[in-house]
N, C-alpha and C positions, 0 to 999 in steps of 0.2 A: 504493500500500500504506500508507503514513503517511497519506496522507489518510483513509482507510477506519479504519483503528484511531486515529486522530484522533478522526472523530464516531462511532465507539463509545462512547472512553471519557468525550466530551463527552454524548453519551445517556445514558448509562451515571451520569451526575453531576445529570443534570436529572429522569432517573425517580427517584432516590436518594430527591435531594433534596425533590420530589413528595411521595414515599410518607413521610417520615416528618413533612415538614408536614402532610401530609392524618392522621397519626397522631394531630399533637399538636393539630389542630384540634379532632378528635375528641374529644382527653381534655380540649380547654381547654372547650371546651362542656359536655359533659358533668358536669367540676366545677360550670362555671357553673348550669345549668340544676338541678343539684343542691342547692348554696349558695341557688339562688334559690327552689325549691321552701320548703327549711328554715326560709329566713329567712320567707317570707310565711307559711308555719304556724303559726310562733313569735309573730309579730305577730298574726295573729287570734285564735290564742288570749290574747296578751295583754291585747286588745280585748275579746274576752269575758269575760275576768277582771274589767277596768274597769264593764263593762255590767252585768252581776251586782250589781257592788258601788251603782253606782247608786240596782239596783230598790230595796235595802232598806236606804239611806244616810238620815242625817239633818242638819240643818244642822249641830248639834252635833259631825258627824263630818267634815265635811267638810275643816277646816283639818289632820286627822292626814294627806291627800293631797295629793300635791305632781303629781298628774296629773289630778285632778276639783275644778272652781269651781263653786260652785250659784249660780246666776247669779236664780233667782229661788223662790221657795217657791209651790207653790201656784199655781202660774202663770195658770192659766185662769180662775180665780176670780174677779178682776178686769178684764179687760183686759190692755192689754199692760202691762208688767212696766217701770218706769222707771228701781231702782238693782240695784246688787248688793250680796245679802244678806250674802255672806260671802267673802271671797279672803283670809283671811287667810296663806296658804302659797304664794299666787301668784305663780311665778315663771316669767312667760311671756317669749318673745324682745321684745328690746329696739324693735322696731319695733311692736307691739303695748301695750308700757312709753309709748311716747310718745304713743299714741290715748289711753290711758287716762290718764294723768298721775296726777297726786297726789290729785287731789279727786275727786268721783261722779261716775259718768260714767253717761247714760241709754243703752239697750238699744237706744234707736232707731234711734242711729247707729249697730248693729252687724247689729241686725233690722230690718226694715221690720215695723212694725204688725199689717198686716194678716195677712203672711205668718208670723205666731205664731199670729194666729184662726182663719184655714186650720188648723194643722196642731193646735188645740185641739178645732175640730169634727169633724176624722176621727178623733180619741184622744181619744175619748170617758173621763172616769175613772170611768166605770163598767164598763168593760173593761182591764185590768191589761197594761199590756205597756212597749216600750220604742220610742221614735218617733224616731230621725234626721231632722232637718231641713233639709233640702234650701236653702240658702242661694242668692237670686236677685239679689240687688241685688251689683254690683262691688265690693264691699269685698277686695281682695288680701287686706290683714293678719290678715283671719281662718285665713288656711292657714297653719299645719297646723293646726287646730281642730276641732271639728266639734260643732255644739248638738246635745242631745239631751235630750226631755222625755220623761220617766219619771210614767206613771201606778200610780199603787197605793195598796191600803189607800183608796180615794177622795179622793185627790186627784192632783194633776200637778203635779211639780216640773223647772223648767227648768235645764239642769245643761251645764255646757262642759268638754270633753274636751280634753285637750293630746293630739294624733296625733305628736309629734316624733319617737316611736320606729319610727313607721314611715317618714323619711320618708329614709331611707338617705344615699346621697352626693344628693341632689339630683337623679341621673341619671334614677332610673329613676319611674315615672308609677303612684300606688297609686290603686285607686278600689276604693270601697264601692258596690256592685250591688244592688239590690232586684231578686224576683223580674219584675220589669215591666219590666226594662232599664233603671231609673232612675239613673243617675246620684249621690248622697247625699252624697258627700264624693268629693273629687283634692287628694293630694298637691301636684299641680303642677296651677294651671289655666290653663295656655295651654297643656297638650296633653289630644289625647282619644285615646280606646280605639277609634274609629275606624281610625286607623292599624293597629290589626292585626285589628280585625271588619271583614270589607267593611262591614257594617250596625250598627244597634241591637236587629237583629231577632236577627242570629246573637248578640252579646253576651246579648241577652236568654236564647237558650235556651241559653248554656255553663250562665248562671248557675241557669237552673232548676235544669240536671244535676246541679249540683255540690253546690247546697240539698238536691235530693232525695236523690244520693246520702250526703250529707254528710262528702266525702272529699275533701281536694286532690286537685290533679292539675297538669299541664305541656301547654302547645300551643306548637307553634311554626309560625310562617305563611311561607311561601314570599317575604314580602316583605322579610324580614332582620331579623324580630322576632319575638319570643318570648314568651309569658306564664305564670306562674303564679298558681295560686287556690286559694283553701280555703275552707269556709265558717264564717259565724260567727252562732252562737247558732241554726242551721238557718233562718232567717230573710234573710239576705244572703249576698251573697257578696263576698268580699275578691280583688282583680285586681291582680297588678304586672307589669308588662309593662316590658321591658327590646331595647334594639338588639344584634343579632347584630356589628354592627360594633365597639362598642365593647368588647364581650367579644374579640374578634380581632386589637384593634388590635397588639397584640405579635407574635401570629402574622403578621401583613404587616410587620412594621417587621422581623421577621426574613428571608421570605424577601425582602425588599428587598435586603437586605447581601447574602442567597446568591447571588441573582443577579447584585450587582457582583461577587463573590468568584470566583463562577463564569466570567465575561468577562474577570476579571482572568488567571485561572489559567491559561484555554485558551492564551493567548499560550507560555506555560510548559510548557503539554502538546505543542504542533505542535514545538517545538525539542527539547523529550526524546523524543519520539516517534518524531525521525525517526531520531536516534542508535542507540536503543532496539531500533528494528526492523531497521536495519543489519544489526544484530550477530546478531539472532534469524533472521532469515531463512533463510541457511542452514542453518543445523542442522536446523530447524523443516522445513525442505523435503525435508533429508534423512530425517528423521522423520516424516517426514509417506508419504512415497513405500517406505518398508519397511513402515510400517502399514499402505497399501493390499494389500500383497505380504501382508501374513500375512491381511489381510481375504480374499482370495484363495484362501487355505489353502496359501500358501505358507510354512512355516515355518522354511525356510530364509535369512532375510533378516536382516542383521544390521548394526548399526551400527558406524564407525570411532570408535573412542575418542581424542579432542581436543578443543582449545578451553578453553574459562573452564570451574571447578572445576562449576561447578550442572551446565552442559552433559556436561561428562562425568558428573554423577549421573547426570544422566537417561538418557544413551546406554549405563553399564552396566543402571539400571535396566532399560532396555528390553530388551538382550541377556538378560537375566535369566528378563524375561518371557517371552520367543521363547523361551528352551532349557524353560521350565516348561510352557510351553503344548506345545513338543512333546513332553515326559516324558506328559502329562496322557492327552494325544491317545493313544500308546500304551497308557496304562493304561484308557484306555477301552474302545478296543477290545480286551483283554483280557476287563475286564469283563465288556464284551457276550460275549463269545463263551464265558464262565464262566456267564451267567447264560443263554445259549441252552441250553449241556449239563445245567444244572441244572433249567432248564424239562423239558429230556428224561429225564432221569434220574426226576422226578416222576411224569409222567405212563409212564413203564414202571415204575415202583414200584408205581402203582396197579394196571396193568394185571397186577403179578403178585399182587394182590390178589383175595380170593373177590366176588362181589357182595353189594351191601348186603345181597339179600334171597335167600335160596334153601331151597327147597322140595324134601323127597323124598318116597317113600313113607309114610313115618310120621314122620319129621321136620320140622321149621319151623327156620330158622336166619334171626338179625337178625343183623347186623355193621357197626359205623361204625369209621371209622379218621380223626385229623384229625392231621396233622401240625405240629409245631411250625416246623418248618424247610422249606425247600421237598426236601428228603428225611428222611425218619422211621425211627428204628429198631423200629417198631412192628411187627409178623407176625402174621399169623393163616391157619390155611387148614384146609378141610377135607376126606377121602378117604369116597366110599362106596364100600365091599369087596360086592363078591357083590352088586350091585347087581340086585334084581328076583326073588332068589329067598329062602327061607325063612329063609337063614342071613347075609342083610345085617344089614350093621354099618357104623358110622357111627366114623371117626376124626376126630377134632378137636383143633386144635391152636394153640396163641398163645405169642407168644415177646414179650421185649423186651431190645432192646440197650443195653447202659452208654451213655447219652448220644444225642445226635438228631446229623443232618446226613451229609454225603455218605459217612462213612467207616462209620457206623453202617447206612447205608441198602446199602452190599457184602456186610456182613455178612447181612441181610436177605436180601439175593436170594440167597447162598450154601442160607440157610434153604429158600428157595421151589424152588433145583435140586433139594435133597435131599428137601423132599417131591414133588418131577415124578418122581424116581428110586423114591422108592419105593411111589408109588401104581400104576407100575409091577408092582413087585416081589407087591406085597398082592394083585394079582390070581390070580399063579399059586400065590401062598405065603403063606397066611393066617395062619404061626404070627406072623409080626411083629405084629398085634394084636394076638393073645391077649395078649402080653406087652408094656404099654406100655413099660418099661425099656429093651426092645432100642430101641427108636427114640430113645430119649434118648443111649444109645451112637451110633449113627447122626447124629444132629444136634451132638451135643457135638464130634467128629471135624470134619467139615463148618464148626463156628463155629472153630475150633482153628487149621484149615488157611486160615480165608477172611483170619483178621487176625492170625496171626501170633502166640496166644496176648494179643494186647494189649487187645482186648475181650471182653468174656464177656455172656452170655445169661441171659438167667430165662426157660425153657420148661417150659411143661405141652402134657401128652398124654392124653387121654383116651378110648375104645373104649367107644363107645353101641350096646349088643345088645341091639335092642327084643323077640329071641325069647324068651331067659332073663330080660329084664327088671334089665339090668343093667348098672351103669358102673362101669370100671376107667379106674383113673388114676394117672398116678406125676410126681410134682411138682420139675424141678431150678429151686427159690429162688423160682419165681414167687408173684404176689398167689393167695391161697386163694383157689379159685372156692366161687361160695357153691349151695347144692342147694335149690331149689323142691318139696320133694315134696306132693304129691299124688293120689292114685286116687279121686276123685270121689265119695267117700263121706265124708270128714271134711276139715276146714279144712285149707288147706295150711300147711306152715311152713318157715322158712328156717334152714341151718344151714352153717357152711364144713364143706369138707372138704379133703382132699389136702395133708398133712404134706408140707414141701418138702423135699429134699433139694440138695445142690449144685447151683452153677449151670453151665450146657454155658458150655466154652471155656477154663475154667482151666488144665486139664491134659487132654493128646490121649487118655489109658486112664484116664478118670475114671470109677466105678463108681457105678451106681444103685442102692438097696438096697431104700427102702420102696416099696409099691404096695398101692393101697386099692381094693375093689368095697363099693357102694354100692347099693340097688336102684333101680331106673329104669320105674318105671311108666307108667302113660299118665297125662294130667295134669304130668307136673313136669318143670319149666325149670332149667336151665344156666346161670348166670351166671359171663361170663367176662370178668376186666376187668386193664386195663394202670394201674401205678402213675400215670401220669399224670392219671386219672378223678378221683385224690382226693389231689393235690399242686395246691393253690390258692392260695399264698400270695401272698398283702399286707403284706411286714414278715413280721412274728412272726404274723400272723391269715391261719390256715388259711379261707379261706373256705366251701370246700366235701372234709371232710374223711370217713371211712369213717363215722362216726355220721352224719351225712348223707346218706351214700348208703343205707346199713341202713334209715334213717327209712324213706326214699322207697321202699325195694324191701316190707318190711315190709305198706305202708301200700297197694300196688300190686301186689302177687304172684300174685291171682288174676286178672290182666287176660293175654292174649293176648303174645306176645312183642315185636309190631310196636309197641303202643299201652305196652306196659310200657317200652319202649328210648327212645320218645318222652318222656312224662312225667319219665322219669330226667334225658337230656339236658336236656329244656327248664327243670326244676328248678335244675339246675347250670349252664344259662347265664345264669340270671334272679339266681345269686346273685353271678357272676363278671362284670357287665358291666362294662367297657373293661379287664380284668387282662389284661395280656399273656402269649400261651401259651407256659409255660414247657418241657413238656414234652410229645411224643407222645400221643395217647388212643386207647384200644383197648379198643371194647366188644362183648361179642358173647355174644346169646342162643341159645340151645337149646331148642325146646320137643319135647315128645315128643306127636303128637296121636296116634299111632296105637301097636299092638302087640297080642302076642298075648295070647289070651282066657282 
């Protein structure tokens, strides 16, 4: 067991240690390669700065530069070029100081001859531009220098560049690239760009890339070196290439130490370790083996309380957790067996509901009902009396209860006995319709008796007599239904009707007084609708509120019942998407297609 949690926590110190050196690799490179990109951009463009200054330099100017010596006027004019015309600001390193000494000193020894005539026949001064001279003969002490002859205005002046600002700690290797792969200037030259182009062919086509794009950029080669470039004057390209090693040498000299540190320490882990686990064992064991028991689902399992102060934390802890998880377990299944009878109570809610769509002789009836809760205080239902002969009539009815949910949804069904009861009764006794009132006494009783006086109702009743052509209704507190009239002779129009009076359930002998008939021709729709249709709030913004619904019915009143319930609905969910439903909805059409002549 100490051996085991030994080379854990020995693993455990060498992944550690791993990942954050591979972190700091990361960011030291990264600086690096950053720093190094900046810096070689900074230099070419400082190099084109000089180069510029060149094309349109004079001798006269040359002494105000303490970075440009014209080394000859007019160069190609004569031959090669023997003194120098002007250094009067020249302060080149002292090993350059001693070639030149106090007195003239001829070009020859710094040029060979011929290798000025070469590069006067390909710079023609009749073509304007700026020539780097590729220096062939072993002269060291010309680096960092670099000749460059400037034609323009027709002539060529031979001009020497101090490179010192490029030439960093020494470490790292600059070279000036011509499109050809040419080589034109190194910083250092005992090393090449070989070392990180397999070729001169690959260095050849970075440096196209880089001309053509005229962009820096960063490589780095699998062999432990890295290069940055920029270009200069679109004409070369500028290369400094740098060892991945020396950029890292910290990061190895550190984890050197980690790993003595880490040899050193294990000694000091295997001897606390073993002390360490002594002491943990048992408890650990003992905890360990009532964990399985509750994995089990045994929740019975419980820990003795002893031992060091932490140990006993954790052993009340864990009794803690066993008495919670068995509390939980309980209330679960609670839950479920609340959310199974609510699943049921739903779906018999519905089932004491009309269907969406039903059809009689001369009526059409649409009805949606959508719950807020998985039980709704919503109602609607409707009775046909004397069904099939001369003197049917059509009862209709919707109610809604203070508030949604299971207490709201008894009061409902109490509703749905009472009209079972008395559609009943409407058969052998048809004065209950004549008179919508009595059935508002009838339901008020029934909501009274189902809760106890502690919730109340808003129900309308309505008696559709397509033979007279006419609707009687008497309204306790519900939403105004609104009237479609029409006879197919003139435009229809929409109007509320049905004055509310109290609502059923306040009081068990609560009296109905007002009652309205209306005409009911063929052509005109019944709109019957639950507070819920047009309570949408968002905050204080009603989002779909009765001017809304008016637009929409307004604007849709001559359409069919089905296609009219549609448009309403899908208007007001198009303006309420993701609102959470705060209350019951309860819509429900009447169309009259039929009646007498």
């Amino acid at each position: 067991m100490v051996l085991w949690v030994t080379c854990i926590l020995y693993f455990s110190l060498i992944l550690a240690g791993g990942f954050f050196a591979r972190i700091y690799t990361n960011e030291k490179l990264a600086s690096t390669y950053s720093e190094d990109l900046s810096s070689t951009s900074q230099f070419a463009a400082s190099f084109e700065t000089l180069l510029l200054k060149i094309r349109d330099m004079r001798a006269n100017e040359v002494p105000k530069s303490k970075q440009i010596i014209l080394m000859k006027e007019n160069a190609c004019s004569d031959g090669v070029a023997t003194q120098v015309v002007s250094a009067a600001t020249f302060t080149a390193s002292d090993s350059f100081a001693k070639v030149i000494g106090e007195s003239k000193f001829s070009i020859d020894r710094v040029l060979g001859g011929e290798e000025l005539k070469d590069l006067c026949r390909k710079a023609s001064v009749k073509e304007p531009g700026i020539y780097p001279l590729q220096l062939k003969a072993p002269q060291k002490f010309i680096v960092p220098y670099l000749f460059v002859l400037s034609a323009n205005a027709g002539r060529a002046d031979l001009f020497m560049i101090s490179m010192d600002a490029g030439s960093n700690d020494g470490s790292e290797l600059l070279e000036l690239v011509t499109p050809e792969g040419v080589s034109v200037w190194k910083s250092l030259d005992d090393r090449d760009a070989n070392a990180f182009f397999k070729s001169r062919g690959e260095l050849q086509e970075q440096a196209k890339k880089t001309i053509a794009s005229n962009l820096p950029g960063l490589s780095s080669s699998g062999s432990g070196l890295f290069a940055s470039y920029a270009p200069v004057l679109g004409k070369w390209a500028l290369f400094s290439y740098g060892l991945k090693s020396q950029v890292l040498s910290t990061v190895y000299r550190l984890e050197f130490q980690f790993l003595w540190l880490l040899l050193g320490s294990s000694l000091l882990i295997v001897i606390c370790a073993r002390r360490i686990v002594s002491r943990l064992a048992q408890p650990l064991t003992q905890l360990a083996k009532a964990s399985e028991h509750l994995g089990r689902g045994d929740f019975s399992a419980r820990l003795s309380i002893g031992g060091d102060p932490e140990f006993q934390l954790v052993q009340k802890t864990f009794n803690h957790m066993a008495d919670e998880l068995t509390r939980l377990v309980e209330v679960a299944k609670e839950s479920s067996r609340m959310e199974s009878e609510l699943a049921l109570a739903e779906k018999v809610q519905q089932v004491l509901l009309p269907p969406m769509s039903l059809k009689f002789e001369q009526h059409e009836i649409q009805g949606i009902n959508k719950n807020a809760a998985e039980c709704g205080g919503d109602w609607w239902g409707c009775i046909e009396v004397a069904a099939g002969t001369p003197k049917s009539r059509l009862l209709l009815m919707i109610g809604d209860v203070t508030g949604h949910g299971a207490q709201s949804a008894l009061v409902t069904a109490a509703a749905q006995g009472c009209c079972s009861t008395i559609s009943e009764w409407v058969q052998n006794d048809q004065s209950l319709v004549e008179d919508p009132r009595k059935l508002l006494s009838l339901f008020n009783k029934s909501v009274f008796r189902s809760s106890a006086g502690s919730l109340t109702m808003s129900f309308l009743a309505v008696v559709l007599d397509p033979l007279t052509e006419t609707l009687t209704l008497a309204n306790a507190g519900h939403c105004w239904p609104y009237l479609i009239s029409g006879d197919g002779a003139a435009a229809p129009s929409l109007k509320p009707i049905g004055a509310a009076s109290p609502v059923l359930g306040a009081t068990l002998d609560q009296s109905f007084e007002h009652i309205e008939t209306h005409p009911w021709k063929r052509g005109s729709k019944l709109f019957l609708y639950t507070d819920g249709l047009i309570d949408c709030y968002r905050g204080d913004q009603n989002l779909f509120d009765k001017r809304a619904m008016l637009r929409v019915l307004r604007a849709n009143m001559g359409k069919p019942a089905r296609p009219l319930m549609d448009t309403l609905m899908r208007e007001r969910d198009s303006k309420t998407i993701g609102l959470p439903r705060a209350d019951d909805v309860t819509v429900v059409i009447c169309a009259n297609n039929g009646g007498a002549s």
